[in-house]
ZADRENNU-720060 format. One record per residue (C-alpha): x, y, z; residue in one letter; residue number from 1. Coordinates in steps of 0.001 Angstrom, whole numbers, plus 500000, padded with zeros to 6 digits. Layout:
REM ZADRENNU-720060
{xx->X&yy->Y&zz->Z&drense->a&bake->NUM}
...
END
This chain:
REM ZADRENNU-720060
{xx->202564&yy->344960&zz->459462&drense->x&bake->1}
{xx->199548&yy->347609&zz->459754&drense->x&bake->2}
{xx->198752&yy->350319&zz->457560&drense->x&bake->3}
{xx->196626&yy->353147&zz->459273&drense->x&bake->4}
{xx->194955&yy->356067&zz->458135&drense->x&bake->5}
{xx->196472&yy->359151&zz->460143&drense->x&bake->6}
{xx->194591&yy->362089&zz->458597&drense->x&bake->7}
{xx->192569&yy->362488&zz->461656&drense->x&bake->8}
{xx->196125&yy->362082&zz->463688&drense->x&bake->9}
{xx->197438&yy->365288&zz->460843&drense->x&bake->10}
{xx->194473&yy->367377&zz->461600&drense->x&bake->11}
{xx->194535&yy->366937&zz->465512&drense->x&bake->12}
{xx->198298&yy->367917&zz->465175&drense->x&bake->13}
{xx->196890&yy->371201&zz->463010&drense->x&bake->14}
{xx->194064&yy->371966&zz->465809&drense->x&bake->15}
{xx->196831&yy->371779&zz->468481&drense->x&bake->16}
{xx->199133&yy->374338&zz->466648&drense->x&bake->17}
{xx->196177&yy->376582&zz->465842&drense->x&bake->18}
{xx->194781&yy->376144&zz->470206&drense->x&bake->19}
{xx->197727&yy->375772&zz->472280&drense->x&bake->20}
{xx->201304&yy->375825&zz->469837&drense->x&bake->21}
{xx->203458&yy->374946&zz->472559&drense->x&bake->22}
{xx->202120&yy->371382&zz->473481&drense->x&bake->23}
{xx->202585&yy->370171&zz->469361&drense->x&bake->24}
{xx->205854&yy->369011&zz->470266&drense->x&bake->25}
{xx->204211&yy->367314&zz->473663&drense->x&bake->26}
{xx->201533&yy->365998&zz->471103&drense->x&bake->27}
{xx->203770&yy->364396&zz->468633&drense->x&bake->28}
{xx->206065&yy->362576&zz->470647&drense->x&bake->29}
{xx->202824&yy->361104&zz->472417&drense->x&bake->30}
{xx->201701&yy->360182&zz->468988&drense->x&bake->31}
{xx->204511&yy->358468&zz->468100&drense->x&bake->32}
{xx->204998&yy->356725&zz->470977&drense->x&bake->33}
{xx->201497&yy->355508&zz->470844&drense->x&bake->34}
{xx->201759&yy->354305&zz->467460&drense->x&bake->35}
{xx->205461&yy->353058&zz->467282&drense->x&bake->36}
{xx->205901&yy->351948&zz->470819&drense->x&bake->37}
{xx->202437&yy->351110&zz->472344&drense->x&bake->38}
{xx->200825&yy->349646&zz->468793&drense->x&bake->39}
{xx->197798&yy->351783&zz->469935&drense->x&bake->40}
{xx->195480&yy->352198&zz->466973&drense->x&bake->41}
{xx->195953&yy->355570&zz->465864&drense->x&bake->42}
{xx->192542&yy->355806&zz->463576&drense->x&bake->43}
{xx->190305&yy->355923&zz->466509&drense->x&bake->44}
{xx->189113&yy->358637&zz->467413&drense->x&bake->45}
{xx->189190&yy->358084&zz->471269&drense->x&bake->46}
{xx->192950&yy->356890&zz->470874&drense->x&bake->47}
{xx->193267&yy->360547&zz->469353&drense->x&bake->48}
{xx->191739&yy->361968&zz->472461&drense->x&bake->49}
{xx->193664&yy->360090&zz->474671&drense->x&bake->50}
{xx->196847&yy->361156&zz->473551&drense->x&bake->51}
{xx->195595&yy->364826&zz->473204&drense->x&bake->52}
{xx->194502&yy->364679&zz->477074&drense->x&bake->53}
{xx->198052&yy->363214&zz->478204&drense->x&bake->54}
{xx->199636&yy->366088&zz->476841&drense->x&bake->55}
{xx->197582&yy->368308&zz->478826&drense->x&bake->56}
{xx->195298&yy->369216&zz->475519&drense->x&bake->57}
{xx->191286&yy->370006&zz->476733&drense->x&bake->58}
{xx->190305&yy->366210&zz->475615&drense->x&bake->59}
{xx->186771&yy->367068&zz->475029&drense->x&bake->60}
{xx->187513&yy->369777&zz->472675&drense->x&bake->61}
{xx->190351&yy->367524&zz->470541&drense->x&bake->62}
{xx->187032&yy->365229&zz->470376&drense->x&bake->63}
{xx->184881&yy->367793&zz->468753&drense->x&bake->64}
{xx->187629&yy->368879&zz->466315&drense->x&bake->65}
{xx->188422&yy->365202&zz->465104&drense->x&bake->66}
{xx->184465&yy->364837&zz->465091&drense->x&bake->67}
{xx->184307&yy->367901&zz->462616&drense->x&bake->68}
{xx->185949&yy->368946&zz->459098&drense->x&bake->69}
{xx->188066&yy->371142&zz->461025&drense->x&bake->70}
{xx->191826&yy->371761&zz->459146&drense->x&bake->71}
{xx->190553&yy->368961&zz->456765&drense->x&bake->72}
{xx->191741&yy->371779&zz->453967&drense->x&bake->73}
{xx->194608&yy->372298&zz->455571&drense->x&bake->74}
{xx->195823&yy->368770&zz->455938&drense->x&bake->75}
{xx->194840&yy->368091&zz->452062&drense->x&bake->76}
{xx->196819&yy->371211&zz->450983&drense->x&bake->77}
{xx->199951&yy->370260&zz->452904&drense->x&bake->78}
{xx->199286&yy->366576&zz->452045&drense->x&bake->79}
{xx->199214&yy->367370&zz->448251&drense->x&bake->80}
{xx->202512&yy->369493&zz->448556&drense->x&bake->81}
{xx->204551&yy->366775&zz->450251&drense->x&bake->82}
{xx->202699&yy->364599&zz->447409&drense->x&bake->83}
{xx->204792&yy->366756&zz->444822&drense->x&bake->84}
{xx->207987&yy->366180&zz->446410&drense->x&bake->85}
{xx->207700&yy->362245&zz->446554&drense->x&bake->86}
{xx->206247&yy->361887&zz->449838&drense->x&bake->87}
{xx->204174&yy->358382&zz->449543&drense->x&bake->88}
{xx->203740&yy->357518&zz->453171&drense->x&bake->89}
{xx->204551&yy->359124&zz->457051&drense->x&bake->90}
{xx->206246&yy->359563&zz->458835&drense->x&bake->91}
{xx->208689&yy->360588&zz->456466&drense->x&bake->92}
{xx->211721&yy->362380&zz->458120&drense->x&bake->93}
{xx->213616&yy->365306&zz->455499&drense->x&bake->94}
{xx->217490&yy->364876&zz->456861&drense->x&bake->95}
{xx->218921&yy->367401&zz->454446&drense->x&bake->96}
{xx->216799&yy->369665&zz->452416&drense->x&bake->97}
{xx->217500&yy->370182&zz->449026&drense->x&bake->98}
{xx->216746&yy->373692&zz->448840&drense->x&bake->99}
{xx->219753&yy->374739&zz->451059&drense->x&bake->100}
{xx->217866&yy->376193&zz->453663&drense->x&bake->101}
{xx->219576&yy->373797&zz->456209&drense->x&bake->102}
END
């Protein structure tokens, strides 16, 4: 069993919706299948990059994001919410939400 840290895999996901929304779903299904299927180590940076640049992403650019602070606030903020709800690890999947929205 491996334990990762995926904050840089949150805020590439966050640069993505903010630069080109339509390839997050692209970008999250590579992720997963990198991480969950390929046991590709999701920490590195240039495993980051490669799974930005299979989906099509501008590689080079998903580099300088993940090599910056970029969405760093933005990751903490959502991170701290989920935090509240009793959200200890990811991925963590919400079936049925309790506030009846679904």
């Amino acid at each position: 069993h491996r334990i990762i840290r995926t904050g840089d895999s949150h805020r590439l996901v966050e640069w993505c919706k903010a630069t080109q929304p339509q390839t997050v779903d692209p970008l999250m299904e590579t992720l997963f299948k990198a991480y969950f299927e390929d046991a590709r180590d999701l920490s590195r940076r240039e495993e980051l990059v490669a799974c930005a640049a299979a989906c099509g992403l501008d590689g080079e650019a998903a580099g300088k994001a993940l090599d910056s602070d970029a969405f760093q606030r933005e990751v903490d903020a959502k991170a701290t919410g989920w935090s509240r709800q009793g959200v200890r690890g990811v991925p963590f999947f919400v079936v049925h939400p309790a506030s009846g929205n679904g």
